[in-house]
C-alpha positions in Angstrom: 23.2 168.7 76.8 26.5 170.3 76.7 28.0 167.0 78.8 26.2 164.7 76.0 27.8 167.0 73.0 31.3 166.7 75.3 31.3 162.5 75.6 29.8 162.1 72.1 33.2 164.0 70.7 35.8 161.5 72.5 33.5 158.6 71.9 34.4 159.5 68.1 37.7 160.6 68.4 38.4 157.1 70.4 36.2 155.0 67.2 38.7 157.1 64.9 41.9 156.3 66.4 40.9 152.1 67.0 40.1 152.3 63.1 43.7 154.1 62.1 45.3 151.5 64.0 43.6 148.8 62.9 44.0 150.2 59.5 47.9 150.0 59.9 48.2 146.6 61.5 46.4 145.3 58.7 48.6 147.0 55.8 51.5 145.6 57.8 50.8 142.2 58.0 49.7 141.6 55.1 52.8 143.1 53.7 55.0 140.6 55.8 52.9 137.6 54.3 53.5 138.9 50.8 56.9 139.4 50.9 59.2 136.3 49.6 61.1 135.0 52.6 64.3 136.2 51.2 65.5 137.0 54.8 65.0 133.8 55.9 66.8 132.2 53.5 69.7 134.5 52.9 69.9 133.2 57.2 69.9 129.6 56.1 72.9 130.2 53.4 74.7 131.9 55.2 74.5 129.5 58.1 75.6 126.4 56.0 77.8 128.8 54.6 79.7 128.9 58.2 79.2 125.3 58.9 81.3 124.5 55.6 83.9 127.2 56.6 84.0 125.7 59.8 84.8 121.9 58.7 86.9 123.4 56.0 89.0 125.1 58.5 89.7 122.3 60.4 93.1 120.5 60.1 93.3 117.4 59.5 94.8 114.3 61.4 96.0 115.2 64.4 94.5 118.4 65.2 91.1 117.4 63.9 91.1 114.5 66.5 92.2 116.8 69.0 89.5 119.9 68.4 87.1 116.8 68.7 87.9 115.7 72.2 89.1 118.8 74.2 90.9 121.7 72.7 94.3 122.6 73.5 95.1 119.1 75.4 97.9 116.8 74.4 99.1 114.1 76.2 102.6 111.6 76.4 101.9 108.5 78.9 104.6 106.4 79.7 103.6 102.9 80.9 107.2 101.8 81.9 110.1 104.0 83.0 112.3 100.8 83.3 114.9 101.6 86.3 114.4 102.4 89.6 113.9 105.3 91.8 116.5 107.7 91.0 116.8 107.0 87.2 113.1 106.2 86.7 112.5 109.9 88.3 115.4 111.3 85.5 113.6 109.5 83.1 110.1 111.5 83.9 112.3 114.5 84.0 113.3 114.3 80.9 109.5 113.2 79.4 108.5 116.5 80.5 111.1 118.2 78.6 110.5 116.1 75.4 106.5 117.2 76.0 107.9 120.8 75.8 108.2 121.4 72.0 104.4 120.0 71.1 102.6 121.4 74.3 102.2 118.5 75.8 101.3 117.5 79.4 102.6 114.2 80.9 100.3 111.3 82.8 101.3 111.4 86.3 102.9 107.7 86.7 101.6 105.4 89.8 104.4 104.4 91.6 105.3 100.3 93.3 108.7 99.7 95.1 110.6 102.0 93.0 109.2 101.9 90.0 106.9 104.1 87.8 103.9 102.8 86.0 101.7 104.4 83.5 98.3 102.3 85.1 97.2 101.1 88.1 96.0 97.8 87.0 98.9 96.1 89.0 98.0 95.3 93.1 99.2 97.7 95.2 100.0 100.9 93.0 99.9 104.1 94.6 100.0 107.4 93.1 103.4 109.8 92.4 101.9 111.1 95.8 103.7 108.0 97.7 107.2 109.4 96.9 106.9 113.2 95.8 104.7 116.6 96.6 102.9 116.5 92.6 101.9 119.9 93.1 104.9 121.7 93.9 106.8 119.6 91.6 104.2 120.4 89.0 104.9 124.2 89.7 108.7 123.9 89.4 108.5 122.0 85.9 105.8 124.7 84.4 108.8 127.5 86.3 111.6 125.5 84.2 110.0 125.5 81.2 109.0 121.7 81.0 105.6 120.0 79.8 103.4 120.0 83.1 101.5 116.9 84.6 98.0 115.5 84.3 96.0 113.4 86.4 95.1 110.2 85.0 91.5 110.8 85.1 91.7 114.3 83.6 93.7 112.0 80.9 91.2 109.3 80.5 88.2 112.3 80.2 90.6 113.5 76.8 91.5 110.5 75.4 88.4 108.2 76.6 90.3 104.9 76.8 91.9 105.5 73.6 95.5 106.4 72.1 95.7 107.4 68.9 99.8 106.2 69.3 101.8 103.5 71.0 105.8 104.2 70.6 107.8 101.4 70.8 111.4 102.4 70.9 114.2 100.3 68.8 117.7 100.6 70.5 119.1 98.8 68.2 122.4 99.5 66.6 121.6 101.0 63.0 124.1 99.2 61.3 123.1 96.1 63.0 119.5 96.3 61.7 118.4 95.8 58.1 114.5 97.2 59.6 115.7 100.9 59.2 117.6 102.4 56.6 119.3 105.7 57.0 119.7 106.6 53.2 115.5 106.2 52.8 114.8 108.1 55.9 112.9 105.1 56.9 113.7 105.4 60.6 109.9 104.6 61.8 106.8 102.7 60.1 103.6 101.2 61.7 105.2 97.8 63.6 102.4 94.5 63.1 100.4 95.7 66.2 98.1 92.2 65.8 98.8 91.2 69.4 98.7 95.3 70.6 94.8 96.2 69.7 94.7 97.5 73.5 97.5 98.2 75.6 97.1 98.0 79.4 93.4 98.4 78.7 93.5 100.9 76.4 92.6 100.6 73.1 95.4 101.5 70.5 94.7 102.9 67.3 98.2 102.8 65.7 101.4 101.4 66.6 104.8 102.9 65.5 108.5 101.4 65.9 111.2 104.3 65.7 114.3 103.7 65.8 116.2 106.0 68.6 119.1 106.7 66.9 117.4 107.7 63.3 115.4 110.4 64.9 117.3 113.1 67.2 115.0 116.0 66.0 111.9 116.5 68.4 110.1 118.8 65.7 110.2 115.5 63.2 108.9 113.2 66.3 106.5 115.6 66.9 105.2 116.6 63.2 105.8 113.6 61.2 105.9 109.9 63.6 103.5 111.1 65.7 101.5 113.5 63.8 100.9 116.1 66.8 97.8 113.4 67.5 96.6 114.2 71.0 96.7 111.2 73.2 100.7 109.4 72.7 101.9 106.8 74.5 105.1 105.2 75.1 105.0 101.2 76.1 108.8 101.9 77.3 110.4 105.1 77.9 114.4 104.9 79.0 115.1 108.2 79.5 116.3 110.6 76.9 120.7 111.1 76.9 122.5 110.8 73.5 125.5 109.6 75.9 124.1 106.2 76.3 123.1 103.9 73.3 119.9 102.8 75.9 118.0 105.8 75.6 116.7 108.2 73.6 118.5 110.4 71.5 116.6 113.5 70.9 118.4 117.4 71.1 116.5 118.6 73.6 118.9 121.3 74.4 116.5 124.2 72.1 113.7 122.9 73.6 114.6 123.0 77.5 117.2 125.0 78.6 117.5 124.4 82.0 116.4 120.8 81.9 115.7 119.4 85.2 117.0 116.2 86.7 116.3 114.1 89.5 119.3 114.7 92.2 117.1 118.1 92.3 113.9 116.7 93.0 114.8 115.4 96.6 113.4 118.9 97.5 109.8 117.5 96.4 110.1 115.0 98.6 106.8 113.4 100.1 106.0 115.4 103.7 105.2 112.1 105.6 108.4 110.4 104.7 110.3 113.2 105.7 108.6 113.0 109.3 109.9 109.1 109.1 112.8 110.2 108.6 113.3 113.0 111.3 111.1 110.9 114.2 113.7 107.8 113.4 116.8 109.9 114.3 115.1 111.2 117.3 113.9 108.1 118.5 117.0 105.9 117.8 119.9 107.9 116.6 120.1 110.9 118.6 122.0 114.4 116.9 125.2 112.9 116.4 125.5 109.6 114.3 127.6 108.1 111.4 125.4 107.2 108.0 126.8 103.9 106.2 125.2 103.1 103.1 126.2 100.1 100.7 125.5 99.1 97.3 126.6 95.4 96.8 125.0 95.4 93.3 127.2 97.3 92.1 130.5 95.9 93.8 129.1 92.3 92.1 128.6 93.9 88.5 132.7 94.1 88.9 133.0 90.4 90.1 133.7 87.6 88.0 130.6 86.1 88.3 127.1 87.5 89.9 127.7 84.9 92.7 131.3 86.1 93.5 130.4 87.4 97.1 134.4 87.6 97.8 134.3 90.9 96.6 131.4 92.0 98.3 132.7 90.9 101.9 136.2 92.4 101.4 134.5 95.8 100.8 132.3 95.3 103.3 135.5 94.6 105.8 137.3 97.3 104.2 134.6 99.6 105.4 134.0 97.9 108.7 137.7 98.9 109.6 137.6 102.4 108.0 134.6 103.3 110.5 135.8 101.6 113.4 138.7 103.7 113.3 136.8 107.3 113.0 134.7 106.5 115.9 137.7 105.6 117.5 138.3 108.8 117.1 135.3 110.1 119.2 135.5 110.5 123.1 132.0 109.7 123.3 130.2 106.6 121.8 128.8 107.4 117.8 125.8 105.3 117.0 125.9 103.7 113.4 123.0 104.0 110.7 123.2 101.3 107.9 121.3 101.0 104.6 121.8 98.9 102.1 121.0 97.0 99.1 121.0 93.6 100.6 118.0 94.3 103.4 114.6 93.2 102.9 113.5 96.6 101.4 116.6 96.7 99.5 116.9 97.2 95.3 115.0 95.4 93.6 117.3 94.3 91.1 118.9 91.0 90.0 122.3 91.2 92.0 120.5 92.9 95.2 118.6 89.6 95.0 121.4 87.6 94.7 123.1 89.2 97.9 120.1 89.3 99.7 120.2 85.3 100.4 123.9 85.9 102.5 122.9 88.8 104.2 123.2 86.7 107.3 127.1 86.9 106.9 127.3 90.5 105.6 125.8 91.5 108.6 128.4 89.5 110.5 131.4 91.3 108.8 129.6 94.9 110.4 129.0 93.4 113.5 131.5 95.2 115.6 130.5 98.6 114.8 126.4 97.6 116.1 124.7 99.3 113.0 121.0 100.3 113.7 118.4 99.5 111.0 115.6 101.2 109.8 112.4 99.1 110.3 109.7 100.1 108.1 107.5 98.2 110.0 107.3 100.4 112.3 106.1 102.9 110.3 103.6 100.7 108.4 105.7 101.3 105.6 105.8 98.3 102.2 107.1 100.1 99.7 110.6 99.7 98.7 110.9 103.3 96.6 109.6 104.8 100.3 111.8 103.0 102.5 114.1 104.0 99.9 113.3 107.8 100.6 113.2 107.6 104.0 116.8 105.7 104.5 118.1 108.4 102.0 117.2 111.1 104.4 118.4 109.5 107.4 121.7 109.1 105.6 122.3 112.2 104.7 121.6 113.5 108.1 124.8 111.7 110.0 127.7 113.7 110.6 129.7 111.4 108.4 128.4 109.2 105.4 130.2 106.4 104.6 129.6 105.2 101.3 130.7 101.9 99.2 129.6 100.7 95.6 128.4 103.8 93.4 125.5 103.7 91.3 122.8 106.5 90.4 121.0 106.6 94.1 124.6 106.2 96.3 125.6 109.1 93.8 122.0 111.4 94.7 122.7 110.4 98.4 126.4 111.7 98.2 125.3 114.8 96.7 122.6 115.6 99.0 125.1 115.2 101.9 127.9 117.3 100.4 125.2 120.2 99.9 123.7 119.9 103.2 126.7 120.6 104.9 127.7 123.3 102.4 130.9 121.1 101.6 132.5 121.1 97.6 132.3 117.8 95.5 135.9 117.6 95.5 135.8 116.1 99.0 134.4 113.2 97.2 137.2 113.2 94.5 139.4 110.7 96.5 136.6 107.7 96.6 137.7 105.5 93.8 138.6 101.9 94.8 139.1 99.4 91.8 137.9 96.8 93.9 135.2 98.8 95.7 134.2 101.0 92.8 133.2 103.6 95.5 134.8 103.3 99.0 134.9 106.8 100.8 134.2 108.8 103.9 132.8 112.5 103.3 
């Protein structure tokens, strides 16, 4: 009986406490269903509340576009850097440093027989790659303070097949032109883009003509012709020096102060052409060897006429002789490495051409001092700017160089020479030939 009294207790006190809680649960939600959903609304407002903040924050133009694609990316592309090798690398230089002021990155250009392209819709493109280590070179400009590079993919995934500007740059003389006027500020306006919907297969949303020399300022490019919109090309970029009435004049000297140019990017230099290079002179030149390089496009921009080869084959015998006589010189025989404008792989250029078709009797003229040739062929090599490379590093390998013409790449190959065997420039002060433009030994 006791047991029966015990169990009958906590059966009870168990009933009592399921009612209580029951009791509670019940008083609780019904309370909850009662009660007007203030909460949830108060949520809603204050959510729409955020959203409108949010769009009302957002700046307009350029930066809206911008937030919309990927944050923090804004891009120059240059589809045509106009000159060759050593001038088109300046010219990237310096789109790097004009990419400076609005946080820019620049499209990595693809590269064909010297010169660099924005796309690689032509046949046989390659990338930067061909001529230059990207990565490293990437490092120094980021180390120098310029805009860095960005792949062309990582550009198309910004700007998906769109730019929201095409430059195109006016060199024309301002008091020549009755399109800009000075006193009106009117140094750009939206050009009749009719014909330039897409550009190189990109669609173009708005195309402005600027005049170079109306806009030095790279804060006005940057805020007002351009709009700090994300994805900018340029269908021409010349390079940016207020010294020459051909390029672009912006100050970019508060922007960059160590500026980079290309006679220092030969250190960047693609890997595999610098193994050419080194298994040539082993293979046909040997330790000790005089370097010869010619520029007959130059030497014809003094002639009379671009078909005025005189000129040309009186430097060329000039040089002959001035060679002859310094392996004279030698008690044992020098070999003789040549490169020049005028070979197959030569410059591109209209007087290079020209010369090319009597290379036959400029070789002639060098005949007695047996020049050896590089042979790209050999090498599987069809790219003029990497022959270019390649010849440049055999040059400036040679005990002596022996230069005649002058121009921007006889000038990088010079300097190259004069630092690699620790000598000053003013070795090379005594070069000048009216006739020559550039006849020396160093």
């Amino acid at each position: 009986m006791t047991w029966n009294k015990f169990f009958q207790k906590v059966l009870l006190l168990f009933c009592g406490i399921t009612v209580a809680i029951f009791f509670i649960y019940t008083r609780t939600t019904k309370n909850l269903i009662s009660r007007p959903a203030t909460t949830t609304n108060n949520t809603s407002q204050y959510r729409r509340y955020n959203t409108t903040k949010q769009f009302k924050s957002i700046p307009s133009k350029g930066e809206a576009v911008d937030k919309l694609r990927r944050p923090f990316k804004k891009i120059f592309i240059a589809f045509d850097y106009w000159e060759q090798l050593t001038a088109a690398t300046n010219n990237f230089l310096s789109l790097t440093a004009l990419a400076t002021y609005g946080g820019r990155q620049v499209v990595v250009p693809f590269v064909k027989d010297s010169f660099f392209l924005g796309s690689s819709t032509k046949k046989g493109v390659e990338t930067l790659e061909l001529y230059y280590n990207v990565s490293a070179l990437n490092r120094t400009l980021r180390s120098r303070g310029h805009g860095t590079l960005i792949s062309w993919k990582e550009f198309q995934d910004v700007c998906q097949g769109k730019l929201d500007v095409l430059v195109h740059l006016d060199y024309t003389n301002l008091h020549k032109t009755a399109r800009y006027n000075q006193n009106t500020r009117r140094a750009y306006f939206p050009c009749n883009n009719n014909h330039r919907n897409t550009f190189w297969g990109l669609k173009v949303e708005r195309l402005i003509c600027m005049n170079v020399f109306a806009v030095d300022s790279v804060e006005k490019f940057e805020n007002e012709v351009i709009e700090r919109l994300p994805c900018v090309g340029f269908d021409q970029w010349r390079g940016n020096n207020n010294k020459y009435s051909y390029r672009a004049q912006f100050d970019l000297s508060s922007v960059v102060t160590n500026p980079m140019h290309s006679h220092q990017a030969a250190i960047f230099f693609s890997s595999k052409l610098l193994h050419v290079a080194r298994d040539f002179i082993t293979k046909n030149l040997g330790p000790l060897f005089f370097s010869i390089h010619i520029r007959v496009e130059r030497i014809l921009k003094l002639g009379r006429t671009i078909r005025d080869m005189a000129a040309v084959k009186e430097c060329i015998s000039n040089l002959t002789a001035r060679v002859q006589r310094h392996k004279n010189f030698s008690t044992a025989p020098v070999p003789v490495f040549l490169a020049s404008d005028f070979a197959e792989y030569g410059s591109s250029s209209r007087r290079a051409r020209q010369a090319r078709q009597n290379s036959n009797s400029l070789i002639r003229i060098l005949a007695p001092l047996k020049p050896i040739i590089f042979q790209p062929s050999a090498y599987d090599l069809r790219d003029r700017g990497a022959v270019a490379i390649v010849e440049m590093n055999i040059l400036v390998s040679g005990e002596r160089l022996f230069v005649v013409g002058g121009g921007t790449f006889q000038r990088w190959i010079a300097s190259q020479f004069l630092n690699k065997k620790n000598v000053g420039r003013k070795s090379s002060s005594n070069c000048q030939n009216e006739l020559c433009n550039n006849l020396c030994c160093l």
